[in-house]
One Martini backbone bead per residue (centre of mass of N, CA, C, O) as a GRO file, in nm:
protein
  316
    1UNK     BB    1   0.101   0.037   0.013
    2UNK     BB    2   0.010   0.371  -0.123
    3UNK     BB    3  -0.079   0.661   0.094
    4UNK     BB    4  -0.179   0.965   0.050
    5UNK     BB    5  -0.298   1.242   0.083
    6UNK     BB    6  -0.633   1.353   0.076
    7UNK     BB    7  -0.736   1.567   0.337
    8UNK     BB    8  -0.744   1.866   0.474
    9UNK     BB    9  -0.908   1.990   0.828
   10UNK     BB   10  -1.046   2.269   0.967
   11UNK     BB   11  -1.072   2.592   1.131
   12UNK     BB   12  -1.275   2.872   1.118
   13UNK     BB   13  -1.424   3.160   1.062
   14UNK     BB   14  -1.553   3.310   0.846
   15UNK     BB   15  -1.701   3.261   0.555
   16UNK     BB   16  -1.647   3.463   0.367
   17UNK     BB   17  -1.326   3.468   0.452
   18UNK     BB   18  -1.266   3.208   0.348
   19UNK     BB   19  -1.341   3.211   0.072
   20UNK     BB   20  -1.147   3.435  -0.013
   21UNK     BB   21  -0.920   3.317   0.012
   22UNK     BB   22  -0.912   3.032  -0.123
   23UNK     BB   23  -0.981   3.161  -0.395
   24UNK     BB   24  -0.880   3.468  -0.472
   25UNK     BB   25  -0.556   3.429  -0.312
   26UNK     BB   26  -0.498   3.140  -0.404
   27UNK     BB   27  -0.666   2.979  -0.632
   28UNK     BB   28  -0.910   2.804  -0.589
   29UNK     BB   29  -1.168   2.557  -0.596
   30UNK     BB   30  -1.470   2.523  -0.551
   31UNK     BB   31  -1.629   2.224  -0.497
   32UNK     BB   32  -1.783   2.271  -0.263
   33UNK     BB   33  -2.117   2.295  -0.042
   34UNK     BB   34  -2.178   2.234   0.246
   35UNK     BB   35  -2.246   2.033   0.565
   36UNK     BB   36  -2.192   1.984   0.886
   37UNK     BB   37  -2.324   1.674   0.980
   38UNK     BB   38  -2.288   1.759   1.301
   39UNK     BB   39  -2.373   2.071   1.172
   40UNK     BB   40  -2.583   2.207   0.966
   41UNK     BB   41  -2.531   2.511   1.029
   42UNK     BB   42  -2.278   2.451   0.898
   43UNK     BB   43  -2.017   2.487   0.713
   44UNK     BB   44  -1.828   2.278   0.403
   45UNK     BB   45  -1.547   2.357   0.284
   46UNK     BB   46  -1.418   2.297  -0.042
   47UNK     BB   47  -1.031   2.281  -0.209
   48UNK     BB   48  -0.900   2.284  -0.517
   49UNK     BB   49  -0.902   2.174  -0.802
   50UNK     BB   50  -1.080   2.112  -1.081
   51UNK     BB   51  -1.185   1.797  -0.974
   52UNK     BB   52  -1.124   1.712  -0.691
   53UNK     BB   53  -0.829   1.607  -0.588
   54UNK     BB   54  -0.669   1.356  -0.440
   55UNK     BB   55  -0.417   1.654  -0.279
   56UNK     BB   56  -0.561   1.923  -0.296
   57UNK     BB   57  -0.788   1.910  -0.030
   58UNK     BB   58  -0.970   2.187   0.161
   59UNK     BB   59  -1.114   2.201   0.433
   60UNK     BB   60  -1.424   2.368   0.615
   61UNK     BB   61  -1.558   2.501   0.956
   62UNK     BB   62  -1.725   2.762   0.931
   63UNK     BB   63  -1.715   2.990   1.218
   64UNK     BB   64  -1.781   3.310   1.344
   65UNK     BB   65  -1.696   3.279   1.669
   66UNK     BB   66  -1.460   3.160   1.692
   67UNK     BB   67  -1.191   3.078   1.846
   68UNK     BB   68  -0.892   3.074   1.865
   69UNK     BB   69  -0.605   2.864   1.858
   70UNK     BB   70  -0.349   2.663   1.997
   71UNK     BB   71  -0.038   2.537   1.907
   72UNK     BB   72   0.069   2.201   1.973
   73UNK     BB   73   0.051   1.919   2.078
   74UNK     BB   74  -0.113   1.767   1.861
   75UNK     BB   75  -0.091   1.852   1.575
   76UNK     BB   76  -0.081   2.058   1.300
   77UNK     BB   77   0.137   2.322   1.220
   78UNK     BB   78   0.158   2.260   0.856
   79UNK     BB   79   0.066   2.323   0.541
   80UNK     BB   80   0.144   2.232   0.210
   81UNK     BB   81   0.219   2.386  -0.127
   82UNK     BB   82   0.265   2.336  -0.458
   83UNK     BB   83   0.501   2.511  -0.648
   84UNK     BB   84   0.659   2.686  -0.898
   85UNK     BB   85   0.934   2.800  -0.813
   86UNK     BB   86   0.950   3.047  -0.984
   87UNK     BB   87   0.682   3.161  -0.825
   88UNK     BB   88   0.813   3.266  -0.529
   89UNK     BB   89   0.759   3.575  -0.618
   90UNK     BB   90   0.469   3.601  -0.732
   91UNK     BB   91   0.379   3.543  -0.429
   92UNK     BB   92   0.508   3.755  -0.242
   93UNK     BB   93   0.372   3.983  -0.398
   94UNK     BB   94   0.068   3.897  -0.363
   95UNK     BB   95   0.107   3.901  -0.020
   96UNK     BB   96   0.147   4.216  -0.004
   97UNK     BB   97  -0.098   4.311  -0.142
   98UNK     BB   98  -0.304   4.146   0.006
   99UNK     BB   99  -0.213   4.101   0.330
  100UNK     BB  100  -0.012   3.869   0.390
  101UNK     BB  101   0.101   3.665   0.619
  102UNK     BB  102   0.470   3.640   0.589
  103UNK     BB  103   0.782   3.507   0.547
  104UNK     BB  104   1.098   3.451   0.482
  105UNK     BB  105   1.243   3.299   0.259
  106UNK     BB  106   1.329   2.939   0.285
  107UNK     BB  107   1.517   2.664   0.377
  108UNK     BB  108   1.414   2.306   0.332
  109UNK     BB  109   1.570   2.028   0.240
  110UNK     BB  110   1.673   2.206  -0.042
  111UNK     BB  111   1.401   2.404   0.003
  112UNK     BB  112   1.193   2.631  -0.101
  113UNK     BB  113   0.999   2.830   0.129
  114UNK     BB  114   0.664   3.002   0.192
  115UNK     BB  115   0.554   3.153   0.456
  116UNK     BB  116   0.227   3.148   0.596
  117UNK     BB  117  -0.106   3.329   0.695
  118UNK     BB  118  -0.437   3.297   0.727
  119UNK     BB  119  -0.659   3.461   0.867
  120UNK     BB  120  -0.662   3.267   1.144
  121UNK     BB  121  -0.352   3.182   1.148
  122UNK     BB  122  -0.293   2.969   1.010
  123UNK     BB  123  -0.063   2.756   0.852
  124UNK     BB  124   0.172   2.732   0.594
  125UNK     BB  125   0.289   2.694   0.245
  126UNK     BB  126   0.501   2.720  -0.036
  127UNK     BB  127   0.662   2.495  -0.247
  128UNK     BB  128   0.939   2.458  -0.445
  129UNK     BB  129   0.917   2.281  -0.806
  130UNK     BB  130   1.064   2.153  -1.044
  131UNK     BB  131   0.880   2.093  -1.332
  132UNK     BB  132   0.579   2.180  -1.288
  133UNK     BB  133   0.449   2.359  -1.497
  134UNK     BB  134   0.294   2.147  -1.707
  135UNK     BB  135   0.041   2.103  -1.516
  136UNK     BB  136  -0.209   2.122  -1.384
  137UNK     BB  137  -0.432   2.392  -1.347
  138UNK     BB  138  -0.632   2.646  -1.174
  139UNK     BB  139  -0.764   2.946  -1.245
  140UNK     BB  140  -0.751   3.297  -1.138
  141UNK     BB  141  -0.756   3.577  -1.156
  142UNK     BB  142  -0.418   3.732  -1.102
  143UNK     BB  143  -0.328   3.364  -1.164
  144UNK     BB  144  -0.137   3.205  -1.332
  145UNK     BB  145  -0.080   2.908  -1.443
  146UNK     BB  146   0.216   2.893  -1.368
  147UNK     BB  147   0.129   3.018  -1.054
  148UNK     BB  148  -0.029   2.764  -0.961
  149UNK     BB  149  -0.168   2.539  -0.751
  150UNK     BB  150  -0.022   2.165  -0.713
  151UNK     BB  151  -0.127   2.106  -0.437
  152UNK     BB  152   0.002   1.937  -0.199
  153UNK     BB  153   0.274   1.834  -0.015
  154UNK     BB  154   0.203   1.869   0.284
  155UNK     BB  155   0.298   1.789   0.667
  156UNK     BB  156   0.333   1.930   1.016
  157UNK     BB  157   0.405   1.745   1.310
  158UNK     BB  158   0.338   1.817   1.658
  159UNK     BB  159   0.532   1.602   1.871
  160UNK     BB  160   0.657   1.451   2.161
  161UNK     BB  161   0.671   1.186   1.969
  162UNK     BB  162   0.737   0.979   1.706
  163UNK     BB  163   0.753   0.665   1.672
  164UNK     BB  164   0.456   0.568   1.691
  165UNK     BB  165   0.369   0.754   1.390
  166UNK     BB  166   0.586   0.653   1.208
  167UNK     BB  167   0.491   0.363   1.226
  168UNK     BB  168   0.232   0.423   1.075
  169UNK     BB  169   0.332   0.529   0.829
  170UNK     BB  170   0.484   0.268   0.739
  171UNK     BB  171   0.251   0.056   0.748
  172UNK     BB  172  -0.001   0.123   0.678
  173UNK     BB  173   0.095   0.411   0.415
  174UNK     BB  174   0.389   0.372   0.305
  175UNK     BB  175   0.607   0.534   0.443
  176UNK     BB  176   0.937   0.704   0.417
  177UNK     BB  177   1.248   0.745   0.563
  178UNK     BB  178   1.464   1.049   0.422
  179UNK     BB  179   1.480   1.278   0.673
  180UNK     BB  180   1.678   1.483   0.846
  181UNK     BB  181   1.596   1.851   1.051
  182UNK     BB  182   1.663   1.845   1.308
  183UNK     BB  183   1.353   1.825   1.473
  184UNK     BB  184   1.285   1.670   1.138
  185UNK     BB  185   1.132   1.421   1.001
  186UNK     BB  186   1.102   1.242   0.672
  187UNK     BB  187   0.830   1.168   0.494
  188UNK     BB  188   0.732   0.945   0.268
  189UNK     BB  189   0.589   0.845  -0.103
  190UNK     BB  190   0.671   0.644  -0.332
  191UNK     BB  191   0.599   0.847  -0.607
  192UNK     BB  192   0.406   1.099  -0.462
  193UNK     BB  193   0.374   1.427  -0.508
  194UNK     BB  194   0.078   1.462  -0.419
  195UNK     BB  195   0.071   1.443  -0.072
  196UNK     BB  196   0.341   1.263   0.033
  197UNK     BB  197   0.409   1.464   0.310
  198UNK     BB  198   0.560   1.374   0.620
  199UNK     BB  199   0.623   1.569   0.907
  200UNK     BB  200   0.823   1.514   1.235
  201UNK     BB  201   0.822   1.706   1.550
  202UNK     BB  202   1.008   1.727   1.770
  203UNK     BB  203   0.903   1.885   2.087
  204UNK     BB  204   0.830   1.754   2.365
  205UNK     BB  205   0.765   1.944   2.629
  206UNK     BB  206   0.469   2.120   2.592
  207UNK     BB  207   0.161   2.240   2.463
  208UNK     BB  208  -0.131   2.181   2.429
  209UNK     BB  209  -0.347   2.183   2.214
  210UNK     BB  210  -0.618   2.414   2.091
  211UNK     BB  211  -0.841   2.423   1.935
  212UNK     BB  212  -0.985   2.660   1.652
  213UNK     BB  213  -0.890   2.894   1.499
  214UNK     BB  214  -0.614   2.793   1.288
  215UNK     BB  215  -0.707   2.473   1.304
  216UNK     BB  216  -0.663   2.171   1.285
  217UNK     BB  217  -0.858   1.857   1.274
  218UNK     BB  218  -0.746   1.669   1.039
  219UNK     BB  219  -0.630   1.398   0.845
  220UNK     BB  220  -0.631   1.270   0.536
  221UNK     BB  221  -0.608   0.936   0.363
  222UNK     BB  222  -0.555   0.723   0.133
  223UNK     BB  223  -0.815   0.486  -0.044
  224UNK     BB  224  -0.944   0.335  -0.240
  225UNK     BB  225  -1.086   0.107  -0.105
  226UNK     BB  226  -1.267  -0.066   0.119
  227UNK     BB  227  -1.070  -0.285   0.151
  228UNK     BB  228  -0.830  -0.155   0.206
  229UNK     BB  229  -0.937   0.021   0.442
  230UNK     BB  230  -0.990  -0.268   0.600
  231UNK     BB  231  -0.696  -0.320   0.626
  232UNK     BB  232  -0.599  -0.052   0.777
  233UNK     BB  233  -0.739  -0.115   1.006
  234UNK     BB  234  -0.633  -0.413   1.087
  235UNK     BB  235  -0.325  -0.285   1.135
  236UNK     BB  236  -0.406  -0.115   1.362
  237UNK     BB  237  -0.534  -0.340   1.544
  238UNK     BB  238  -0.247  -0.520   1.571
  239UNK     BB  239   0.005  -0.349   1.564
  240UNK     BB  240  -0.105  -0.059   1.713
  241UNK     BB  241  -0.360  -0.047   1.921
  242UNK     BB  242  -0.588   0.056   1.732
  243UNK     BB  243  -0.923   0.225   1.691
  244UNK     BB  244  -1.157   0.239   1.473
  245UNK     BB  245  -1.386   0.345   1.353
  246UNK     BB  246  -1.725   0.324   1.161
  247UNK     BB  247  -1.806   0.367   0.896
  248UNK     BB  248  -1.857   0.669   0.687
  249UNK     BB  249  -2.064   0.858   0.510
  250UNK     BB  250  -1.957   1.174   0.318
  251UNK     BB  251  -2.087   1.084   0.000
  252UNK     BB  252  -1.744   1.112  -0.157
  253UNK     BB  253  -1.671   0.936   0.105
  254UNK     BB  254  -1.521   0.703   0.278
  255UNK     BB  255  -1.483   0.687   0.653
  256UNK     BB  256  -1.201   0.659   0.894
  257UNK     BB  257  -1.106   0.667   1.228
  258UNK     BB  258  -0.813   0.806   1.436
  259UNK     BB  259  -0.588   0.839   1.734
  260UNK     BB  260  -0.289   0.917   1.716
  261UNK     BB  261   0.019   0.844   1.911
  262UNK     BB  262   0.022   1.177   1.926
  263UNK     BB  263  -0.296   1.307   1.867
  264UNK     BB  264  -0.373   1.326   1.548
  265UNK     BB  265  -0.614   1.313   1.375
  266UNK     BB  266  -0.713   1.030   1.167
  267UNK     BB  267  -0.808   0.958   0.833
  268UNK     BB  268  -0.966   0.724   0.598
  269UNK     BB  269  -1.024   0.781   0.217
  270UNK     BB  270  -1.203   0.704  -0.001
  271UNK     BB  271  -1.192   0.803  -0.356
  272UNK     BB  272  -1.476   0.698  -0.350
  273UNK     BB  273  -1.656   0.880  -0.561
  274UNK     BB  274  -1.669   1.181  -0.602
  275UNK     BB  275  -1.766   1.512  -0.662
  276UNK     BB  276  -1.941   1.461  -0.873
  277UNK     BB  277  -2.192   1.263  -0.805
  278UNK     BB  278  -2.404   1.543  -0.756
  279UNK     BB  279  -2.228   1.700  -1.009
  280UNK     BB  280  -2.095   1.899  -1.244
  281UNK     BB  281  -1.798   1.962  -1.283
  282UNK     BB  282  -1.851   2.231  -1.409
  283UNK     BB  283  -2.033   2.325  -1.137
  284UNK     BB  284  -1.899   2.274  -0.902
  285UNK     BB  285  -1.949   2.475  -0.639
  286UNK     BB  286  -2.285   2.618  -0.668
  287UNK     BB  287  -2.438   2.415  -0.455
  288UNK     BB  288  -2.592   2.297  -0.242
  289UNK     BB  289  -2.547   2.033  -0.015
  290UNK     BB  290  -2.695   1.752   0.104
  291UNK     BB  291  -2.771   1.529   0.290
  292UNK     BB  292  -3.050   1.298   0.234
  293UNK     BB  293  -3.162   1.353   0.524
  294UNK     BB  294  -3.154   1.696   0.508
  295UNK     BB  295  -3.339   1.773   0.248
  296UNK     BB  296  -3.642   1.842   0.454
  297UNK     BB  297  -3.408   2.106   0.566
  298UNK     BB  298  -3.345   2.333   0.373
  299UNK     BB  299  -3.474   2.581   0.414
  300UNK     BB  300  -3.392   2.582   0.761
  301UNK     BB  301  -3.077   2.594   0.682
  302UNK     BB  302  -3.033   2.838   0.517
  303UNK     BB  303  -3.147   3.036   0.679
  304UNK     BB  304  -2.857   2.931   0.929
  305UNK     BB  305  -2.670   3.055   0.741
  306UNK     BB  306  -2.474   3.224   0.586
  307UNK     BB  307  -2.380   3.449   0.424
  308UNK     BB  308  -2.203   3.519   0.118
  309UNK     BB  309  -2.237   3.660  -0.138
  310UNK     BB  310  -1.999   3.795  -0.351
  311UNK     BB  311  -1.733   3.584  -0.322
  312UNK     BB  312  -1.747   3.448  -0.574
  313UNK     BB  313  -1.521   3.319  -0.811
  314UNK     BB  314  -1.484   3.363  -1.090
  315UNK     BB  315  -1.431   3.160  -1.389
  316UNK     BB  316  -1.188   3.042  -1.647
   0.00000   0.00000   0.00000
């Protein structure tokens, strides 16, 4: 098995600017629009390629009054997306403009790397790679497909040891140990450049993490189909003595939980269906979306969520 990230999922602030930032700021595709399964009352908002590829995919449940996170132990720390190397002068003057707050470009393991955060404080950051320049990309107004968003590059847990967690990725999920870099291990999963790395950062006796407005709330990896995922279920309890959950339909994919070994909630994510599911590809995110059980509250649902306005970001 060799299963890179399928998509990161956190926890915003107002509806309207988590919109307008991931879309026109950034340059993602809004591919969904529903609402949290287990908060009908809020939104869950999907942002990817064109597609809506698992490796793509940031997802957010965006609370209008939510109190900020404070970054600790157990958490993702920073989330990462690949550019074209050349891009990342275009992205710094992007960031100037826009009001993006951002650090000054870094090496790490020998790559160009330009940290920023987006409005809630998220951690984020970019990564230049060579070659990738004529890779599909999805563009909006402002953002030429040269200098397009392709995919996560990976993801950086802050945990008080990493062995745990890190026999659990290369176990489970296929990925491999490639370098260290100070406190920070790299794993790896070979053939997979979209979604491919975890960075594992060793940070002993922390403050634990605090849940809120931009915190990770879980990382999900990629399961091709029921069967792996059933598979990777029953390694995580033979192996290293973890209980997922009971399948979970998300309508998109069918997904199991679970607690790692350093505290960082992990989904495992099927394949299929896949966005397009239940609406046109040509239109993903254009329409509310609810589950099934929920289509006969949709009135007042709509109701109770926020004013989106005219956040949606024209497309090209």
């Amino acid at each position: 098995m060799a299963n890179g990230i399928h998509h990161v999922t956190a926890i915003a602030g107002p509806a309207r600017r988590n919109l307008d930032f991931y879309t026109r700021v950034l340059g993602q595709r809004f591919v969904k629009k529903t609402v949290n399964f287990d908060d009908p009352g809020t939104y869950h908002f999907y942002f990817g390629d064109e597609a809506g590829n698992p490796g793509t995919i940031m997802t957010f449940f965006p609370w209008e009054h939510v109190a900020p996170g404070r970054l600790g132990i157990g958490e993702t720390q920073e989330t990462s997306y690949r550019v074209p190397k050349a891009s990342l002068g275009f992205w710094t003057h992007r960031f100037i403009e826009q009001g993006v707050v951002h650090d000054k470009l870094e090496q790490r393991f020998g790559q160009t790397v330009l940290p920023f955060k987006d409005p809630d404080g998220m951690r984020l950051a970019l990564v230049g790679i060579e070659g990738i320049e004529q890779e599909a990309a999805w563009t909006v107004p402002g953002i030429p497909a040269e200098h397009a968003l392709r995919g996560f590059y990976g993801v950086t847990l802050l945990l008080d040891k990493i062995e745990a967690t890190a026999a659990v990725l290369t176990d489970v999920f296929g990925f491999e140990e490639t370098a260290t870099e100070g406190y920070i291990t790299r794993y790896q999963v070979p053939g997979i450049e979209i979604g491919g790395v975890v960075d594992l950062r060793a940070a002993g006796e922390f403050l634990p993490a605090r849940p809120g407005a931009g915190s990770v709330h879980h990382v999900a990896f990629q399961a091709k189909d029921d069967t792996e995922q059933a598979e990777m279920a029953e390694k995580l309890r033979k192996n290293h003595g973890l209980h997922p959950t009971e399948q979970k339909d998300r309508d998109y994919f069918r997904s199991i939980y679970f607690r790692s070994p350093g505290g960082v909630l992990f989904e495992i994510a099927t394949l299929d269906p896949g966005f397009a599911v239940d609406e046109p590809k040509d239109s993903l995110g254009q329409a509310l979306k609810l589950p099934k059980g929920l289509e006969g509250f949709r009135a007042r649902i709509e109701d109770m969520l926020p004013d989106l306005g005219d956040e949606m970001v024209a497309e090209q």
